[in-house]
C-alpha positions in Angstrom: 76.9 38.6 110.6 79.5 39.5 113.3 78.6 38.7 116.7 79.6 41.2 119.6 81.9 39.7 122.2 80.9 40.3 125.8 82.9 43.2 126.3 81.5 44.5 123.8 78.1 43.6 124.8 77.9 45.2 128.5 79.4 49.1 127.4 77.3 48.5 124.5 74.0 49.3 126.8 75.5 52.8 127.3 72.8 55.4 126.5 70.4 52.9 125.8 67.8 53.1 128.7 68.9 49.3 129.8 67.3 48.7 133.2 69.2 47.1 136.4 68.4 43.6 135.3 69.6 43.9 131.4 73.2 45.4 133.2 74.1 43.2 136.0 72.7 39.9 133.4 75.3 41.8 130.8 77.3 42.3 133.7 77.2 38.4 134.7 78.1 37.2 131.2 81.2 39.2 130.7 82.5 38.2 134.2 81.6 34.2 133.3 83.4 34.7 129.8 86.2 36.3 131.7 86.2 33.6 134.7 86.0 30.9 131.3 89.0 31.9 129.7 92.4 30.4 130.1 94.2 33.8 129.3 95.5 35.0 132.5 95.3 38.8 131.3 91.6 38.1 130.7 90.5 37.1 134.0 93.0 39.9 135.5 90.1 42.3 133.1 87.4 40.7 134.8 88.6 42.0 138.5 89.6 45.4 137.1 86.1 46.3 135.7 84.6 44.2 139.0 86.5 46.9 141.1 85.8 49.9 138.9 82.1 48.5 138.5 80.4 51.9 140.3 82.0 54.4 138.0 81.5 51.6 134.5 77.7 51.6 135.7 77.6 55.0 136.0 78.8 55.2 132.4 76.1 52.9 131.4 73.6 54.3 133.2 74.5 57.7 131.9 76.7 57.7 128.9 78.7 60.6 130.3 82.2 59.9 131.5 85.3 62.0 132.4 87.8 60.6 129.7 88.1 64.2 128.4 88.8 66.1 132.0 91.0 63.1 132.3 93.1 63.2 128.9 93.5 67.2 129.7 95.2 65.9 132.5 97.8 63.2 131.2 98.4 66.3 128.7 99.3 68.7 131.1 101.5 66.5 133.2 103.3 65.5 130.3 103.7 69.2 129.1 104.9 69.7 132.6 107.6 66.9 132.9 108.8 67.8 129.1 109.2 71.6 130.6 111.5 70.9 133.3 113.2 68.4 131.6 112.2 65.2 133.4 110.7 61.8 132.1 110.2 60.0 134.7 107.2 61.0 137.1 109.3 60.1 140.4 112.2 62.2 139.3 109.5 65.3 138.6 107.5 64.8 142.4 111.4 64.7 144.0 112.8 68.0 142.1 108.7 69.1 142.6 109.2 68.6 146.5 112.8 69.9 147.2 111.6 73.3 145.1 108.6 73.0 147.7 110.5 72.4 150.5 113.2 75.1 149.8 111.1 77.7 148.9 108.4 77.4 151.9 112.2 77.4 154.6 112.6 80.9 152.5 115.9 79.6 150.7 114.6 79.9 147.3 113.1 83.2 145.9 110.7 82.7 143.1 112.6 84.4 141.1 115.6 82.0 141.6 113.3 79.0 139.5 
């Protein structure tokens, strides 16, 4: 029989009706395994869930998340960047701010983009 790891473990409680103790216990475990490891990318994935911990309990708590608002998103900003021709995202808020800039000094017309 496999045994769950203690990611695993914690989102595992998602949609389960866990109460406050079976999380933060959960909780506890995966931060010691995390805290126990000698893999600096673990531990660094110990502080990122310990600072995201409101919204993960939320999840757990809930089961609901906003992964698919949020992939919609990524999706349209790439569609976006593709359109005007630009990969990188500081490239795309520079052109985004001079067009911005322009247009609100009345240099640009609408029609001129």
């Amino acid at each position: 029989m496999h045994r769950q790891g203690e990611p695993a473990q914690l989102l595992a409680l998602a949609r389960t009706g866990a109460d406050r103790h079976q999380v933060g216990h959960a909780r506890w475990k995966f931060l010691t395994w995390c805290a126990d490891s000698d893999i600096p990318e673990v531990r660094q994935l110990a502080v990122t869930v310990d600072r995201w911990w409101p919204e993960s309990e939320a999840f757990i708590d809930t089961g609901h998340s906003n992964a698919k608002s949020e992939g919609i998103n990524r999706v349209i900003k790439l569609v976006a960047r593709n359109a005007f021709g630009l990969r990188n995202a500081t490239n795309q808020r520079l052109r985004t701010r001079c067009v911005i800039t322009r247009r609100a000094r009345g240099h640009l017309r609408t029609a001129q983009l």
